[in-house]
Structure formats: structure tokens, C-alpha cells
C-alpha positions, 0 to 999 in steps of 0.5 A, a space after each residue: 186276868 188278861 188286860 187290854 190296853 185300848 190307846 185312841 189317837 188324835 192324829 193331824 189328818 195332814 201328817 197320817 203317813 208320818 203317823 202310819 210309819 210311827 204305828 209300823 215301827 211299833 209292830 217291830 218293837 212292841 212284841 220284842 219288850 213284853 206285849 202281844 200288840 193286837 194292832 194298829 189301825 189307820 183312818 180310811 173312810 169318814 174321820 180322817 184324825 183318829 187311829 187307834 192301838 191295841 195290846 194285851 198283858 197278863 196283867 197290869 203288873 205285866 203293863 207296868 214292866 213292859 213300859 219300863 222295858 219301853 223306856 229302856 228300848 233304844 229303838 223305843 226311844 227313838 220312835 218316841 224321839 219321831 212323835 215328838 219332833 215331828 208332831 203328828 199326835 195331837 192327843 192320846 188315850 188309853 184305857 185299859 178293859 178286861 175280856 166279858 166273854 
């Protein structure tokens, strides 16, 4: 059973580009260490706080070795170390849906 990982951010509308390169570095690093990444998406029009990712695994086994993968990447780290230091996520949510049809 496929799983896909739906991850809602609350950003600081003020820091949306620090965000954006946070998102476009995950397009390099996400795909490398084990997920097929959907996306990101940025805001555009109406609410400026909130972006959103998606990325499916095989199964939540396949989750759980792609975060420990994650946790190991060096460039990974990295853009984690970037979120941390320059706080432009407020809050995150993940949750995980399985394909209807």
C-alpha cells in the first residue's frame, strides 16, 4: 500500500523566500535518500503563512527508512540546521493518507 505524506507548514509570511529555498533544496535531497516527493508548494494569492509538501513511499516501513536516511544525509542536515537558525517555520503537520481510487 502506497503512503503519502501530506506536511502543512505554518511559515512567517515575512521570511517566504527563506522558506522557498529551504523547499528547493528538498527537490535535490528528498528523491536521493528514498522518497518520490510530489512537491512543494509556496503561497500565492489569499493566505500568505501557509505551504504544503508531498511525498509518497511504498509503505510506512519505507517512511521510517527514508527518515533514518534523512537523518544521516549531510545535506539534510544542513537545510535543517537553515530552518533552525533562520526560523521561518512556525509549525508543521504531517499526515499520512492512503490512495481511495
Amino acid at each position: 500500500m502506497t503512503v503519502t505524506v501530506f506536511i502543512r507548514y505554518q511559515i512567517d509570511p515575512f521570511k517566504r523566500e527563506a522558506f522557498e529555498a529551504y523547499a528547493r533544496n528538498w527537490l535535490r535531497i528528498i528523491p536521493r535518500v528514498g522518497a518520490d516527493l510530489l512537491g512543494y508548494w509556496m503561497p500565492h494569492e489569499g493566505t500568505n503563512n501557509i505551504a504544503f509538501a508531498l511525498m509518497s513511499f511504498e509503505s510506512l516501513a519505507a517512511y521510517e527508512n527514508y527518515r533514518t536516511r534523512l537523518r544521516t544525509d549531510e545535506e539534510a542536515r544542513g537545510n535543517f540546521e537553515m530552518a533552525e537558525r533562520e526560523r521561518f517555520i512556525l509549525s508543521e503537520e504531517r499526515t499520512f493518507l492512503r490512495q481511495v481510487a
